[in-house]
N, C-alpha and C positions, 0 to 999 in steps of 0.2 A: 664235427657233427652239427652244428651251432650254425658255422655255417653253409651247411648244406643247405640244413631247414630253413634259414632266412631265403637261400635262391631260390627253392619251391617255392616260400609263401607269394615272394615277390610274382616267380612267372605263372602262381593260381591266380592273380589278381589283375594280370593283362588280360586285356582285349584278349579274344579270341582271332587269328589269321583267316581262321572257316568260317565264320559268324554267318558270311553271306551267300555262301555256298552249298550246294546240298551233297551228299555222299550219294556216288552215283548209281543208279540199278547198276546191279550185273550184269544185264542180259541185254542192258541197251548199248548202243555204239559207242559211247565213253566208257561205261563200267566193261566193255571186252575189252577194246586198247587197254584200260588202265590197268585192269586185272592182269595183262599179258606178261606189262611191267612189272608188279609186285610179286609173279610167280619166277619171274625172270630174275626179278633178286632174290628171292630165296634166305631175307633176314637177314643176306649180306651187309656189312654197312659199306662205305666209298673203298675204305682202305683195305678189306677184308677183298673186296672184288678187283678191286686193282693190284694185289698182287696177283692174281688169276690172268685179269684180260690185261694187263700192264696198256690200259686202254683209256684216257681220260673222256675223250671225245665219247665213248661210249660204253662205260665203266663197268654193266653189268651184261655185255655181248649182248643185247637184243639181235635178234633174227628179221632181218629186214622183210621176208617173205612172211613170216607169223603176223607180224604189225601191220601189211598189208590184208593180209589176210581175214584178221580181226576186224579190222578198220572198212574191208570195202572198195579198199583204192589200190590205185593200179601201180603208183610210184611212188616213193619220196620227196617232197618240195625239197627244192637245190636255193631256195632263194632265201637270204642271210639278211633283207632292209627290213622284214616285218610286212612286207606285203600279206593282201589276204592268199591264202591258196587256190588253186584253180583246180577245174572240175577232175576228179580222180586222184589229187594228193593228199598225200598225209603231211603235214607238219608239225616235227617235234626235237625236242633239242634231250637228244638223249643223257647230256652231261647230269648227273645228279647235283644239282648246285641249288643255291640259293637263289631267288630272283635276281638276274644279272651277276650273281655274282658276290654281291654288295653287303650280305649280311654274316652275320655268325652261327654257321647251322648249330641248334640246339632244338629243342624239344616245341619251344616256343615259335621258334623262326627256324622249321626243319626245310632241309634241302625238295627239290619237286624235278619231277622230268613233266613239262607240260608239250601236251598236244591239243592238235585242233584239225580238223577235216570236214567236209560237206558232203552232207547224205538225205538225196534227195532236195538238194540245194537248199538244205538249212547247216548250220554252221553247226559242228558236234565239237564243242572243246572242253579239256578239262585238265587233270595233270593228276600223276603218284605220286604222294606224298609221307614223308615219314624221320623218323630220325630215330638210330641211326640210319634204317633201312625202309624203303615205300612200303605202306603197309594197310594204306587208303588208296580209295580214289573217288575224288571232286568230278561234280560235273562244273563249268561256270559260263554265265550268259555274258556274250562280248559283247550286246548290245549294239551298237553300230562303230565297234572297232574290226579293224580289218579281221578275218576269221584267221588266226596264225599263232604256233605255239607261241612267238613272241607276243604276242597280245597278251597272253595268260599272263606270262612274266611277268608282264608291263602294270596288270592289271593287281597282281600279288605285289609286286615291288609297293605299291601303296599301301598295301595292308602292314605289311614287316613292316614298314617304316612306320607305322603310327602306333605297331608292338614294341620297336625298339625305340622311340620315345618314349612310351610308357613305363617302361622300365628303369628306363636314364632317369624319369623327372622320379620314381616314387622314392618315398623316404628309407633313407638305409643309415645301418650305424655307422660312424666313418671307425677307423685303426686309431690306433695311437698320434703315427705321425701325422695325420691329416687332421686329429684335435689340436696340434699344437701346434701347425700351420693355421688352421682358421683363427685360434688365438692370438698367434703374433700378427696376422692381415688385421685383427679387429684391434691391436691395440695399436699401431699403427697410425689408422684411421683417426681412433681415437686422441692419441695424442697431437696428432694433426688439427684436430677439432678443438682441441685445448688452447692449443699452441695461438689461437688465432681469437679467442676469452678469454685473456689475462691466469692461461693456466689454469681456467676451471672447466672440467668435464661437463658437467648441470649445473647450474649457476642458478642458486634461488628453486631448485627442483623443475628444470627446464629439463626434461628427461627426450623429449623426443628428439630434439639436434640430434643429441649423441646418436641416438638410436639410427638415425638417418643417412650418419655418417659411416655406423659400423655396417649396417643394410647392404650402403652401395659398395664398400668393399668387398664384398662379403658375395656379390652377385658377380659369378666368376665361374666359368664350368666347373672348377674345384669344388668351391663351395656352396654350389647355390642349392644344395638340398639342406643346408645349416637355414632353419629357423630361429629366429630373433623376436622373443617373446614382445610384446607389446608393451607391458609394465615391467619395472624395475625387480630386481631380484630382494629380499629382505637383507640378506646380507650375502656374505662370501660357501656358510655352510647350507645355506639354504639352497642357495646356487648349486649347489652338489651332490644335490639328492636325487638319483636316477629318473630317467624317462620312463613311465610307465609303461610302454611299449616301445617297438625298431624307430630310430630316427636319431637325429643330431639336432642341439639346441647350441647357441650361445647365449647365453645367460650374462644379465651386465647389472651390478650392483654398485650402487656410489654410496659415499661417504655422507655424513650429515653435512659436510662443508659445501660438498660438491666439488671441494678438488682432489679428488681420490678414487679410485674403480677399483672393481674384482670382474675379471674378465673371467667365465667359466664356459668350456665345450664341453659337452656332458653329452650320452648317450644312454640307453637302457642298461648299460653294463662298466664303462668306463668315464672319467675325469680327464681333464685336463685345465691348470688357470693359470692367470699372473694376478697379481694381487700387490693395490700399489696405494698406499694411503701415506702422506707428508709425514704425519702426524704421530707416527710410529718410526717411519725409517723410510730414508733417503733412496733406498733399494726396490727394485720389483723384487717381490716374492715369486720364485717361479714353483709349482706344485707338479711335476712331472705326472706322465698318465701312473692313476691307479683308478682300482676297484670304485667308484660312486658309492653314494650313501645313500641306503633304503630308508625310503618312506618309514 
């Protein structure tokens, strides 16, 4: 349940895909084609219609005579480079898929069939959309891109890709093993930094080296939603006192000698650290994930 509701909060706080798009009239030359399609799935999703038309290329049978019909034009464009269409076709790539291909259809980045045609020799293009099943439909301006369902694609594939970056870069709790992986990457780092200071981590309360050094390890597709607080942690339990909200910290605490750290990954709900001070014992402490300390 926990995390269901984190993947909502996250894909309510992306970008929208239609920001720039408008939902089409009905009754105009996009809102017929698109409506064609969305009566044509029938809330089907991919896999629910393909065991019917066992038909990838064109997953929910559209009726080539209806989408001519709807549309105005006399044919189907046969041309597969993205050219624009020419006078009397329709162009549209009936697979229910993601732009090209390339994404994860979900709610966020849902699958589309885009078309495009000229009527009246202005360019009418747009696409159904929905997930699981099309359930809209977009009108959208190619602006001086050729008029062709691939244009639509072309022109979405930019949008998903700056929703599915957004979602990569925002802040999420990491599991267990990805705290005690970013732990051992920072003590690593760390001890590397030492190693090269006569064995002291801050020397004289020089806290930002260290800091600089766990940073760039730490900047890694793996880790690089782990934040690395600015100032030093008070100590080792302080360091372990949950994030007030979704996100990942590594928290780094030194000794008053400055040859000693408490390395801590911490989230809203979990812990993970090593804990290494001379001064007490020759050993890392290691603290396996548990439960964080509330505030």
């Amino acid at each position: 349940m926990r995390l269901l509701l984190f993947s909502l909060l996250i894909l309510a706080s992306a970008p929208s895909a239609f920001a720039a798009d408008a939902i089409a009239d009905p009754q105009s030359p996009v809102g017929l084609v698109g409506q064609l399609i969305v009566d044509s799935a029938d809330g089907r999703s991919y896999d629910e219609a393909f065991a019917q038309t066992k038909s990838s290329f064109n997953v929910y049978g559209l009726d080539e005579g209806l989408l001519l019909a709807a549309s105005g034009m006399r044919r189907l464009s046969q041309d597969m480079t993205g050219s624009g269409v020419r006078a009397n076709e329709l162009s549209i790539l009936m697979t229910f898929n993601t732009p090209g291909g390339k994404f994860t259809p979900n709610v966020q980045t849902p699958p589309m069939i885009p078309f495009a045609f000229l009527k009246d020799e202005v360019c009418q293009a747009g696409y159904a959309v929905g997930f699981p099943a099309p359930d809209k439909v977009y009108a959208i301006d190619l602006a001086d891109a050729p008029c062709s369902a691939y244009s639509v694609s072309d022109r979405k594939a930019e949008d998903y890709r700056a929703i599915e970056e957004s979602i990569e870069n925002a802040a999420h709790s990491m599991g267990d093993a990805a705290l005690e992986g970013a732990v051992r990457a920072a003590y690593a780092a760390a001890a590397a930094h030492a190693a090269s200071r006569d064995n002291y981590f801050a020397r004289d309360g020089a806290f930002a080296p260290l800091r600089e050094a766990i940073v760039a390890a730490l900047d890694t597709d793996e880790f690089k939603a782990v934040l690395v607080p600015a100032e030093p942690a008070a100590d080792l339990e302080a360091a372990r006192i949950c994030l007030p909200s979704v996100g990942t910290e590594l928290r780094i605490a030194v000794n008053a000698y400055g040859d000693g750290l408490s390395l801590v990954a911490v989230t809203d709900t979990r812990t993970f650290s090593y804990h290494y001070d001379p001064h007490e014992t020759a050993e890392i402490v290691v603290s396996p994930a548990a439960p964080c300390l509330k505030a």
